[in-house]
VOGUVO-23970 format. One record per residue (C-alpha): y, x, z; residue in one letter; residue number from 1. Coordinates in steps of 0.2 Angstrom, whole numbers. Layout:
+-------+-------+-------+-----+-----+
!    c2 !    c1 !    c3 ! res !   n !
+-------+-------+-------+-----+-----+
!     Y !     X !     Z !   a ! NUM !
...
+-------+-------+-------+-----+-----+
***
This chain:
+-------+-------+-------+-----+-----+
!    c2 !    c1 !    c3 ! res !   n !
+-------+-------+-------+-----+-----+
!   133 !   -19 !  -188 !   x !   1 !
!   136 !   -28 !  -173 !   x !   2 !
!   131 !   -15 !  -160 !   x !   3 !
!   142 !    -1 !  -167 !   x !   4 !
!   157 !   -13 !  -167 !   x !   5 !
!   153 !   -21 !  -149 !   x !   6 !
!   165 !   -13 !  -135 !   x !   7 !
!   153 !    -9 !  -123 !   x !   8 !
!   143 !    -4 !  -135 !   x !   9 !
!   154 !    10 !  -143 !   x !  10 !
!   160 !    14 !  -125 !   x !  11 !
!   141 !    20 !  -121 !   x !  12 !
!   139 !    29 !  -138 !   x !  13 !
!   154 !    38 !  -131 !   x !  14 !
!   147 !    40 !  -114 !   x !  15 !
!   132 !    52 !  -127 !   x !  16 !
!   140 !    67 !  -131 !   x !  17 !
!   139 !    72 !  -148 !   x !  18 !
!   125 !    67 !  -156 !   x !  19 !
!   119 !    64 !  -174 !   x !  20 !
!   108 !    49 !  -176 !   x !  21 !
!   101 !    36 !  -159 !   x !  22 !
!    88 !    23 !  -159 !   x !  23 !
!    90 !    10 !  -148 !   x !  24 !
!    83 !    -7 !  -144 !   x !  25 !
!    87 !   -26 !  -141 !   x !  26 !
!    75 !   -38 !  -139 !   x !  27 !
!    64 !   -40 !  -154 !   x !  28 !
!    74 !   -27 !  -164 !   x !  29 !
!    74 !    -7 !  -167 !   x !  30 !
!    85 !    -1 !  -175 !   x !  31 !
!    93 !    17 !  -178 !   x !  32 !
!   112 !    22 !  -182 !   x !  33 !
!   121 !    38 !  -186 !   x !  34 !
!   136 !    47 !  -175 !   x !  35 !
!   148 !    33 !  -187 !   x !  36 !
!   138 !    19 !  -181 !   x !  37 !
!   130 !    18 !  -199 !   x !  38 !
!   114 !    10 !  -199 !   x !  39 !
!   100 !    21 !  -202 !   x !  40 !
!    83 !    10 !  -201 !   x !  41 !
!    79 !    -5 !  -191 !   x !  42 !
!    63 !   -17 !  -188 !   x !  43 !
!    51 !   -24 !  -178 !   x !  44 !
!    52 !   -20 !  -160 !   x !  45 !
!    36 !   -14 !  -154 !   x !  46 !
!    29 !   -12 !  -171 !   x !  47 !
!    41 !    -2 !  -179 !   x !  48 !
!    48 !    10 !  -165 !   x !  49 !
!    39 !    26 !  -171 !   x !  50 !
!    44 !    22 !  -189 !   x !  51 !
!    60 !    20 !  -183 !   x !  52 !
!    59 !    34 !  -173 !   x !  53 !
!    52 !    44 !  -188 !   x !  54 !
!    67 !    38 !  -199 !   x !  55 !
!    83 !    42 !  -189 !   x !  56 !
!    75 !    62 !  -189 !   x !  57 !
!    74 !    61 !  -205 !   x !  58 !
!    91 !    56 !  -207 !   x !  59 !
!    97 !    73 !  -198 !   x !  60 !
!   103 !    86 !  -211 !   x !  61 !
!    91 !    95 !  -222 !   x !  62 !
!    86 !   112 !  -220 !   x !  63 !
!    99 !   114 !  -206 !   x !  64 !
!   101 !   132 !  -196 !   x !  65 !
!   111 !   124 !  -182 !   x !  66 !
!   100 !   111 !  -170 !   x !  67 !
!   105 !    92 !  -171 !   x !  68 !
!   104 !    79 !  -157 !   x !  69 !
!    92 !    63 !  -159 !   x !  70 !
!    94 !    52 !  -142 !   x !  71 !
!    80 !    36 !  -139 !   x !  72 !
!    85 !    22 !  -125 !   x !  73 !
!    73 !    10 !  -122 !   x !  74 !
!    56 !     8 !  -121 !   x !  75 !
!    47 !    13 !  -135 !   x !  76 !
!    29 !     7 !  -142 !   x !  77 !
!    22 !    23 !  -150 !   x !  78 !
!     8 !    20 !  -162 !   x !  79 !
!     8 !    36 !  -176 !   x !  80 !
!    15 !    53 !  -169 !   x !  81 !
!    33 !    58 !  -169 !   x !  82 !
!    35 !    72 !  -179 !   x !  83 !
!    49 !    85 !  -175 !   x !  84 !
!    56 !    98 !  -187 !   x !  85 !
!    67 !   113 !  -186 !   x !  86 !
!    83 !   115 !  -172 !   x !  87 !
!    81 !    96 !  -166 !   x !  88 !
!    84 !    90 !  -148 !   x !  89 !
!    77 !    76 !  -145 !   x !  90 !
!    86 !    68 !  -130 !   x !  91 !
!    72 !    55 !  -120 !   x !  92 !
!    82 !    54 !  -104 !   x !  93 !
!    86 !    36 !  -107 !   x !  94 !
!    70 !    32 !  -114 !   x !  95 !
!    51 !    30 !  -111 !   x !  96 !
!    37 !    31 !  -124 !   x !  97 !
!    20 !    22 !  -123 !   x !  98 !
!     5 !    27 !  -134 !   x !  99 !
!    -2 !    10 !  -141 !   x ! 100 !
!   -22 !     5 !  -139 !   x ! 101 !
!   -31 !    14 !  -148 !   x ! 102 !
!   -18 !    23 !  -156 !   x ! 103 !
!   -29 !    42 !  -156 !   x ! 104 !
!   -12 !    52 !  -158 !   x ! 105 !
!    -2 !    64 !  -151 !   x ! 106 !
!    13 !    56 !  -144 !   x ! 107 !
!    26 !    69 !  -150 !   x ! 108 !
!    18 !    86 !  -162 !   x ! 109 !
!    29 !    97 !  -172 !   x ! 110 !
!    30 !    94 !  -190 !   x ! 111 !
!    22 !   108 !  -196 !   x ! 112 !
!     7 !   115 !  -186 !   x ! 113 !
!     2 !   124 !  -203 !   x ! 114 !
!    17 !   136 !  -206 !   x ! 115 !
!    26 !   134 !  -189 !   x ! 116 !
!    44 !   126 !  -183 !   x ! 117 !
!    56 !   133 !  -175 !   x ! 118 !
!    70 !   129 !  -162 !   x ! 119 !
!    62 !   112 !  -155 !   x ! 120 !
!    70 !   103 !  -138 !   x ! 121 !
!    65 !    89 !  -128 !   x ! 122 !
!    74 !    85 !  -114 !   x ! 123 !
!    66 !    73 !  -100 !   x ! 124 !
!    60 !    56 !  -104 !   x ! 125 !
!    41 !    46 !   -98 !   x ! 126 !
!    28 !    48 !  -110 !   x ! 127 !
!    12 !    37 !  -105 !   x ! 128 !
!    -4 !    41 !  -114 !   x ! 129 !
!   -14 !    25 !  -111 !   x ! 130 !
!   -30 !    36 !  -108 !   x ! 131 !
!   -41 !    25 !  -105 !   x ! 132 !
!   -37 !    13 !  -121 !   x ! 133 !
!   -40 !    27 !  -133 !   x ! 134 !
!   -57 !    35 !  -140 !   x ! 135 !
!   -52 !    52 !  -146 !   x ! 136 !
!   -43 !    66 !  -137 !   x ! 137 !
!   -22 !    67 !  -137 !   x ! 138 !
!    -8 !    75 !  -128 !   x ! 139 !
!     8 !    68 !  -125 !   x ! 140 !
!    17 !    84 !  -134 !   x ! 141 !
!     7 !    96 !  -144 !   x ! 142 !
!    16 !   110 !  -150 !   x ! 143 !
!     4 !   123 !  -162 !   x ! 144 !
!    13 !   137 !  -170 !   x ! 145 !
!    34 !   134 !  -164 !   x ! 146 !
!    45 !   150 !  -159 !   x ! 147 !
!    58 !   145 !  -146 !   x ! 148 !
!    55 !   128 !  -137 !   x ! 149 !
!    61 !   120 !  -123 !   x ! 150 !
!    52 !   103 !  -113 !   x ! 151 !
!    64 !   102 !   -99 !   x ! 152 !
!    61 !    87 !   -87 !   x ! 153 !
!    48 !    79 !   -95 !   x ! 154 !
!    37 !    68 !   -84 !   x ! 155 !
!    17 !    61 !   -92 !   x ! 156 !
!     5 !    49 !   -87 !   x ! 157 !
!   -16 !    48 !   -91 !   x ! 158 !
!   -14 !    56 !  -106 !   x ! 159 !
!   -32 !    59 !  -112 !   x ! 160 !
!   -30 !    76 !  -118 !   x ! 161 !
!   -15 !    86 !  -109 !   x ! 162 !
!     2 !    83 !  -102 !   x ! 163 !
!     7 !    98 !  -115 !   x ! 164 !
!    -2 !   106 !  -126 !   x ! 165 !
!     6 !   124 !  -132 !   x ! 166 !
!    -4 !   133 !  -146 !   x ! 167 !
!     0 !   150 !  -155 !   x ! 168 !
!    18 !   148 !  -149 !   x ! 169 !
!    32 !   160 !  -146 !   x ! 170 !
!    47 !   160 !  -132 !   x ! 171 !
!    47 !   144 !  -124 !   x ! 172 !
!    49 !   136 !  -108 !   x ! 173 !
!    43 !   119 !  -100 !   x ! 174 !
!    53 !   115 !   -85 !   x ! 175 !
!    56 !   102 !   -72 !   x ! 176 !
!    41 !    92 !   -76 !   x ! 177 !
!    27 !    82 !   -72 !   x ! 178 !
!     8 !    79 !   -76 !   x ! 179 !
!     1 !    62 !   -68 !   x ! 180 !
!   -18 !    60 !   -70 !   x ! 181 !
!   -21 !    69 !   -86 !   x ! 182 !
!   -36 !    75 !   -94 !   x ! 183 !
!   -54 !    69 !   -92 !   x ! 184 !
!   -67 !    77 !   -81 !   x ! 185 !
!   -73 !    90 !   -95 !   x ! 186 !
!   -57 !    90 !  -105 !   x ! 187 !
!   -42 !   102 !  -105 !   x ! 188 !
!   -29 !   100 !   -90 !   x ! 189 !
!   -12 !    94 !   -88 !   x ! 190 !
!    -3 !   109 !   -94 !   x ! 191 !
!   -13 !   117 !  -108 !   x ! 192 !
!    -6 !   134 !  -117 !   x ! 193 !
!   -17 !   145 !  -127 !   x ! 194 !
!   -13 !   160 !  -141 !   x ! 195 !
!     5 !   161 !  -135 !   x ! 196 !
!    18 !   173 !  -131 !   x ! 197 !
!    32 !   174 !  -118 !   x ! 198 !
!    31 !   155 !  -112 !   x ! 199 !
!    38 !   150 !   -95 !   x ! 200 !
!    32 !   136 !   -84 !   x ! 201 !
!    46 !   134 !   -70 !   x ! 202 !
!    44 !   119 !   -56 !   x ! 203 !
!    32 !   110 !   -64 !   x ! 204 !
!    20 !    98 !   -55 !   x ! 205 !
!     0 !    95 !   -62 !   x ! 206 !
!    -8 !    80 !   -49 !   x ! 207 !
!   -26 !    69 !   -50 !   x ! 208 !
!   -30 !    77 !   -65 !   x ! 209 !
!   -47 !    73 !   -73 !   x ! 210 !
!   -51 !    93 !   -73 !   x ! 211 !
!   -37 !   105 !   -71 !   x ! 212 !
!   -18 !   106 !   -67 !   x ! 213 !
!   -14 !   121 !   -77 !   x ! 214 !
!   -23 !   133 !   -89 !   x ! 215 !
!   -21 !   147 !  -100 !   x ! 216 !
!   -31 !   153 !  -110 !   x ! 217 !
!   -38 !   163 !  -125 !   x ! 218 !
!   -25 !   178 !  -131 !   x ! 219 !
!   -10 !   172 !  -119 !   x ! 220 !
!     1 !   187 !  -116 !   x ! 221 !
!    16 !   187 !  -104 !   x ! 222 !
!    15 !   170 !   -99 !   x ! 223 !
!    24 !   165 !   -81 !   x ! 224 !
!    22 !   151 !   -70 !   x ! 225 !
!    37 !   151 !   -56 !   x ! 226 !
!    38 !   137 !   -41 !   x ! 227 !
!    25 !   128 !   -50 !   x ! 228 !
!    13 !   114 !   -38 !   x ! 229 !
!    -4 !   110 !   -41 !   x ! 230 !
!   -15 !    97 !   -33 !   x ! 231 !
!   -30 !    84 !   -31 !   x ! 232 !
!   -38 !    89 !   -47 !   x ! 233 !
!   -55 !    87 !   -51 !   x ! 234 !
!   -59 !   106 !   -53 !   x ! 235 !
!   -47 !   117 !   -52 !   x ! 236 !
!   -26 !   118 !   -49 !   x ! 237 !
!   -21 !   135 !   -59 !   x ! 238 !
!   -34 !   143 !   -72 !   x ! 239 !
!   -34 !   158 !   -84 !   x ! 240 !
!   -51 !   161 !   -96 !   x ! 241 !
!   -55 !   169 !  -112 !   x ! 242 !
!   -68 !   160 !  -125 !   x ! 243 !
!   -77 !   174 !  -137 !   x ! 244 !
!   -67 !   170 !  -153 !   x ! 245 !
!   -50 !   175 !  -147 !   x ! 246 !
!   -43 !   189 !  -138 !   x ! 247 !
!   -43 !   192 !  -118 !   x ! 248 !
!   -26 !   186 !  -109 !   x ! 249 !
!   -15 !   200 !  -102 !   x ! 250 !
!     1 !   198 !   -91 !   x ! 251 !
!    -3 !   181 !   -84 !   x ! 252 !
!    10 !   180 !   -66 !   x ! 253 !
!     8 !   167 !   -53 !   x ! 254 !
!    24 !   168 !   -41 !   x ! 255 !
!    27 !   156 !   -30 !   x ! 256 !
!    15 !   143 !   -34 !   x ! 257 !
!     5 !   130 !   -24 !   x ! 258 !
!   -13 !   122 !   -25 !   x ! 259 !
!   -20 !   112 !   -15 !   x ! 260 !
!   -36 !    99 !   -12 !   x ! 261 !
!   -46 !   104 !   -27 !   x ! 262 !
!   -64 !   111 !   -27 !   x ! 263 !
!   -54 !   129 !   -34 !   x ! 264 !
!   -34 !   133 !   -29 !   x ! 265 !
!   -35 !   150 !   -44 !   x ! 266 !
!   -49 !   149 !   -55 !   x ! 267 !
!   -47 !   167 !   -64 !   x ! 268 !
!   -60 !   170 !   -77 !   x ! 269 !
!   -62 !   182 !   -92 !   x ! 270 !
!   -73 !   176 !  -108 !   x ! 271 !
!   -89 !   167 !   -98 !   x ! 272 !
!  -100 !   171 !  -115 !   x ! 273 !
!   -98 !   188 !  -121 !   x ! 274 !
!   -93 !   204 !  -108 !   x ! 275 !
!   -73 !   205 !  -111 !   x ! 276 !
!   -59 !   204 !   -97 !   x ! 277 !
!   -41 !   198 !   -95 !   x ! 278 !
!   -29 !   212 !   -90 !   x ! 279 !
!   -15 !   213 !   -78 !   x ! 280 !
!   -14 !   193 !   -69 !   x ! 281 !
!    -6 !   193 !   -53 !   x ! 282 !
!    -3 !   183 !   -40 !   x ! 283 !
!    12 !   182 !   -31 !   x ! 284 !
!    17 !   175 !   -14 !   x ! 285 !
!     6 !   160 !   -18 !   x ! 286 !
!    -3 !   146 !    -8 !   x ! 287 !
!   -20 !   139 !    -7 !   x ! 288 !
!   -24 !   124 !     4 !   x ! 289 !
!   -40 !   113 !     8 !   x ! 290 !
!   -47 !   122 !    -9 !   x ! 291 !
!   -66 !   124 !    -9 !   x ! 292 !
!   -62 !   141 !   -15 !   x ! 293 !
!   -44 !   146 !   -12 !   x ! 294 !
!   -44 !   162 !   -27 !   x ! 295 !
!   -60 !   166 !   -37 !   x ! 296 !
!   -59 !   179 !   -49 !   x ! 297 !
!   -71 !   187 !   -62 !   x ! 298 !
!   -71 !   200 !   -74 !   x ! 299 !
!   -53 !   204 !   -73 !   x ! 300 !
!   -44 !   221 !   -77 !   x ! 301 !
!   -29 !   227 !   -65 !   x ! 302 !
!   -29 !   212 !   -54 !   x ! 303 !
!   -15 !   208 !   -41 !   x ! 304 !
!   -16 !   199 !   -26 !   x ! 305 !
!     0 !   200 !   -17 !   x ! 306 !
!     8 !   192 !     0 !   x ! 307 !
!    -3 !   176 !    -4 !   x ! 308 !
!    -8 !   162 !     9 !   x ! 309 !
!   -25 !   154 !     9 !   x ! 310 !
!   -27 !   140 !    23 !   x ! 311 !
!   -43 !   127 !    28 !   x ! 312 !
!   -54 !   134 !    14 !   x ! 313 !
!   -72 !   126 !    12 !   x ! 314 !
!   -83 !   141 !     6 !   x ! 315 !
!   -73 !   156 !     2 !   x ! 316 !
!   -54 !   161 !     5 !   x ! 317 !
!   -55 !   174 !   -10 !   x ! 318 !
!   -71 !   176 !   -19 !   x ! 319 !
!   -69 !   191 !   -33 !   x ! 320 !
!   -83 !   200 !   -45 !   x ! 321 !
!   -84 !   210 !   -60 !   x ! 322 !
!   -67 !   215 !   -58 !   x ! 323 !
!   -61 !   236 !   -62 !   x ! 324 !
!   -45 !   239 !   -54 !   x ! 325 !
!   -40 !   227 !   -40 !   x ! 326 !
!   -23 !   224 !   -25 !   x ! 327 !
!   -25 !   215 !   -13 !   x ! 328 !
!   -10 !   217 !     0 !   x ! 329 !
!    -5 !   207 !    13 !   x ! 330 !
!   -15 !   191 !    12 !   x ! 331 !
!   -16 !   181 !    26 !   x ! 332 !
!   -33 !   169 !    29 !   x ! 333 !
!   -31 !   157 !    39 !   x ! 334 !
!   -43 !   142 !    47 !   x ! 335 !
!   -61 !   140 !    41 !   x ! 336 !
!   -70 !   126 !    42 !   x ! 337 !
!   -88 !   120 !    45 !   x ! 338 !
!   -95 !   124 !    26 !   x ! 339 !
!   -84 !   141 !    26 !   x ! 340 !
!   -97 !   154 !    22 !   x ! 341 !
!   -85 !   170 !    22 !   x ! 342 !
!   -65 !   171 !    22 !   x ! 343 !
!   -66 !   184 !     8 !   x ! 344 !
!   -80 !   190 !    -5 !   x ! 345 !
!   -78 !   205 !   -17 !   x ! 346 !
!   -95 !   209 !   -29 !   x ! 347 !
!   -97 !   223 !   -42 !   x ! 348 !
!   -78 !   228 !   -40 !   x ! 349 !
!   -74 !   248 !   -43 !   x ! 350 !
!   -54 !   255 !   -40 !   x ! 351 !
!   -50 !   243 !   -28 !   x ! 352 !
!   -32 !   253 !   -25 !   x ! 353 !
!   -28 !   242 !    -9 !   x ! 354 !
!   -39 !   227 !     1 !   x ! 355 !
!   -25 !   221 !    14 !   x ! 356 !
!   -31 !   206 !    23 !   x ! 357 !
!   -27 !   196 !    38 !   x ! 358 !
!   -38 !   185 !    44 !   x ! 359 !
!   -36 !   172 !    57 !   x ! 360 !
!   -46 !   157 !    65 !   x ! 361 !
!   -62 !   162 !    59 !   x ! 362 !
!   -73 !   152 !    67 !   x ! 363 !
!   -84 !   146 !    55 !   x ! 364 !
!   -93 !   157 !    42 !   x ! 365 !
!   -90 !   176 !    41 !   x ! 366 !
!   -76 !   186 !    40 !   x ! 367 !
!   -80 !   197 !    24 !   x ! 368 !
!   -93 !   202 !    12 !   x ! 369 !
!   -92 !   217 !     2 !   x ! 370 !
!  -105 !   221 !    -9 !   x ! 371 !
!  -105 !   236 !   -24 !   x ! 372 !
!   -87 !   239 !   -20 !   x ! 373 !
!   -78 !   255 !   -22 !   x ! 374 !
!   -62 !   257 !   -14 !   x ! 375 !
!   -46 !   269 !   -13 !   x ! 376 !
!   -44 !   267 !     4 !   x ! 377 !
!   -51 !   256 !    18 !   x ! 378 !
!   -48 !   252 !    38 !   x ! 379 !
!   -61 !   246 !    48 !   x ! 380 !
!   -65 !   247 !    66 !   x ! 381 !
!   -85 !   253 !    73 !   x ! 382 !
!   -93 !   251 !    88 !   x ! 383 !
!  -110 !   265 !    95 !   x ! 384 !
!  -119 !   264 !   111 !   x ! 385 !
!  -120 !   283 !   117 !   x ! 386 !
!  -137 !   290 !   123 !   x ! 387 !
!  -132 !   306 !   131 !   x ! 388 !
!  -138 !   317 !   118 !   x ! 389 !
!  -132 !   310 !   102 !   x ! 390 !
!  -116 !   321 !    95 !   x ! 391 !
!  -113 !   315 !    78 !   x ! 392 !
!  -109 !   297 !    73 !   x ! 393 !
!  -106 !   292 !    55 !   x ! 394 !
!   -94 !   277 !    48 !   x ! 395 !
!   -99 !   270 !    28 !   x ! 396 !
!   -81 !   270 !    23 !   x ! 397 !
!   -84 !   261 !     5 !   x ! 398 !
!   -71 !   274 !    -5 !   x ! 399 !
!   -75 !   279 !   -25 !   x ! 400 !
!   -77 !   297 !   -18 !   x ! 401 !
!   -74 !   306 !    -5 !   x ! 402 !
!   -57 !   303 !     8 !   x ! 403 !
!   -44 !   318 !     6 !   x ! 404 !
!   -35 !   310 !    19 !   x ! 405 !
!   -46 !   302 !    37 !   x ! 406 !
!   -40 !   296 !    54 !   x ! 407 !
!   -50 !   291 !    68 !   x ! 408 !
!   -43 !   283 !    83 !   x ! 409 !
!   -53 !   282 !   100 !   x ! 410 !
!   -53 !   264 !   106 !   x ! 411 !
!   -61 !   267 !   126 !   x ! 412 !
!   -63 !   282 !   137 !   x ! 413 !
!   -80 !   287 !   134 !   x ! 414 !
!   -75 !   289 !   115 !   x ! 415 !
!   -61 !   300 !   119 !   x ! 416 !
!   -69 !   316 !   120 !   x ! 417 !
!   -67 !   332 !   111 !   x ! 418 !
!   -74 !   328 !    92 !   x ! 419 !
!   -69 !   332 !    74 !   x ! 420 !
!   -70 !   322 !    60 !   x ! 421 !
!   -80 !   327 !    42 !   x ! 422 !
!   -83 !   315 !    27 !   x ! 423 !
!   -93 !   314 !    12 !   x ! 424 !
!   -94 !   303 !    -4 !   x ! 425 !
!  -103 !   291 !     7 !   x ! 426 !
!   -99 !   291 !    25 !   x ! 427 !
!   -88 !   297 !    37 !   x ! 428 !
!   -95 !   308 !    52 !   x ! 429 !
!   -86 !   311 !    69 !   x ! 430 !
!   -94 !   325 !    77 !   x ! 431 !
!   -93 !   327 !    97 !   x ! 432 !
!   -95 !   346 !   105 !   x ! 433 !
!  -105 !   336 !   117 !   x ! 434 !
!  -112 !   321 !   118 !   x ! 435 !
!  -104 !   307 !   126 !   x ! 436 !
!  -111 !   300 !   140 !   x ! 437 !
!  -122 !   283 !   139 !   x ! 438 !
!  -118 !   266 !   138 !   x ! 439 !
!  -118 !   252 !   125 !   x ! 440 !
!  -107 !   250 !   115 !   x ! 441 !
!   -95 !   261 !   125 !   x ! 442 !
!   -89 !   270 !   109 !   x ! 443 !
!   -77 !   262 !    99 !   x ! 444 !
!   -65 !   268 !    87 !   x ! 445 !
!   -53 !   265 !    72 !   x ! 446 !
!   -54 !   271 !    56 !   x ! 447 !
!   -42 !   274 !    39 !   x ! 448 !
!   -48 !   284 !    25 !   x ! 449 !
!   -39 !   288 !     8 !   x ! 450 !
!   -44 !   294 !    -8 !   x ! 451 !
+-------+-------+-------+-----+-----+
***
């Protein structure tokens, strides 16, 4: 045809790369060609673009074991869902893809969600999911049931459903892309992953969402979000949660990720219906800011908490329950403000191995409340007023069991007399061979104690 025999035309295909079929557009055509220039399908421009589309992949060889290339440039109007099969790369760098009124679909699905597909790419492109011209729920990709896939660059806007949505998938990764007001305000978030294995979530960005920014959820095992930012959402930036009819998630890893503005920065939660936990989800030099509550956590298993940041929280800086087995080490909270309550909140939690926090500005709301909490070890500081008479003074020091390893430091002169120091399941007692003199609160001391 006329394109494939244009100069500048054939000097752009060039400008491609290899590539196996492209679908291109020119005024009130679409049309489709191969790598030869041979035309593949052509019709009406904004009628036809996802038949077209649909066409030009179904041009690519059958059954093939090595991955093919599809590139789109243009804008295209999207009205039934693209379908991708086996080892295709579908190359959207040049393109944007528009869901049509009322159109009800996914934008882009994999073509088998029954029996699964394998070996799927899409590299960047703007999908735009028209949310608020469509009555059901879609996503702009949904991928159920693919082993190795990549969604690298990829940027999505209002789509009703999710940005992504990743179901019962193996080895993927989504990468370098972007989730603008997604979601509805009781539906899914901008990055969706549930059932799935060994999927990665690297810089990626989840803003003005209509619920969440990302969530994972029932029966996700080894699933990492790296450098990824979350913020503005309508309830929470970064979620894990189980639902009774799937199993619990278990290695779920926050590293290096932000929240922000949103009632919760890290809503952890295991199944809210029936007692089950997740297991080992940790957090990882992250940062909450301006969150309502900066982490929450409930019935977790082996939870981590490590070198995170929590700044201008509104009610609680970490507020964690029902959780066995539990790190925190050095968080920093920092700056309360006027409907802060406290800057961290631990209920109904036994083996807590480590609770290492820092807190600063504190100036609204308390500092911490601890309540049915068995530690490992603890630090604390306490203050007595002497009577003259009194020789034994006991600290609660909130260990599973007795301390096999207790130091108490003397923080003023009149505490610095001759004592020793005992301890029991329950307290520990520092025991003067005469009572120090009176005075309030002239006693003060600082304390570590270790299982």
């Amino acid at each position: 045809m006329w394109f494939a025999e244009n100069i500048s035309w054939r000097q752009f295909r060039r400008s491609l790369g290899a590539f196996s079929a492209i679908v291109c557009k020119d005024g009130s055509t679409v049309w489709a060609e191969d790598a030869t220039g041979k035309t593949i399908a052509s019709g009406e421009s904004g009628v036809d673009d996802a038949s077209v589309i649909q066409k030009a992949l179904a041009s690519l060889t059958l059954n093939r074991r090595w991955k093919e290339r599809i590139v789109l440039k243009g804008d295209f109007i999207v009205r039934d869902s693209i379908l991708l099969d086996d080892y295709t790369i579908l190359d959207l760098t040049q393109s944007r893809l528009f869901l049509a009124k009322n159109a009800n679909v996914d934008i882009i699905k994999n073509k088998d969600q029954a029996n699964g597909n394998e070996h799927i790419e899409i590299w960047g492109g703007m999908l735009f999911g028209n949310k608020d011209e469509q009555t059901s729920y879609m996503s702009g990709i949904y991928f159920k049931a693919v082993n190795n896939f990549k969604i690298i660059g990829a940027r999505f806007h209002a789509c009703r459903n999710s940005a992504t949505k990743i179901r019962a998938c193996i080895n993927g990764i989504i990468a370098f892309s972007e989730a603008d007001s997604c979601g509805t305000s009781t539906q899914e978030a901008g990055f969706v992953c549930g059932e799935s294995k060994r999927i990665t979530f690297e810089m990626c960005f989840a803003y003005n969402g209509g619920r969440g920014g990302f969530e994972i959820e029932d029966g996700c095992g080894d699933i990492h979000l790296k450098n990824c930012y979350a913020w503005k959402n309508g309830d929470n930036d970064f979620n894990t949660h189980s639902h009774p009819d799937f199993g619990p998630n278990d290695t779920i890893i926050f590293e290096n990720c932000y929240a922000g503005y949103s009632p919760y920065g890290f809503y952890l939660l295991g199944d809210n219906q029936t007692p089950k936990n997740d297991y080992h989800v940790r957090l990882i030099s992250c940062t909450s800011i301006s969150n309502t509550k900066g982490i929450y956590a409930a019935r977790q298993i082996d939870l981590e908490i490590y070198k995170c940041i929590i700044q201008n929280y509104k009610e609680y800086g970490v507020d964690i329950s029902d959780t066995t087995g539990l790190k925190i080490r050095d968080v920093t909270i920092d700056y309360s403000t006027s409907t802060s309550i406290y800057a961290y909140r631990l209920q109904s939690c036994t083996n807590v191995y480590e609770l290492d926090v820092v807190t600063r500005n504190i100036s609204d709301g308390g500092e911490k409340y601890l309540s049915n909490v068995k530690l490992w070890k603890n630090v604390g500081t306490a203050t007595f007023s002497g009577d003259g008479t009194t020789t034994q003074f006991s600290i609660a020091h909130g260990l599973i069991s007795t301390p096999t390893k207790v130091l108490v430091t003397p923080m003023t002169a009149d505490a610095a007399s001759d004592f020793y120091v005992t301890a029991d399941d329950t307290n520990i007692y520092i025991n003067y061979k005469s009572a120090p003199p009176s005075g309030t609160d002239n006693l003060k001391f600082s304390w570590y104690a270790e299982v």
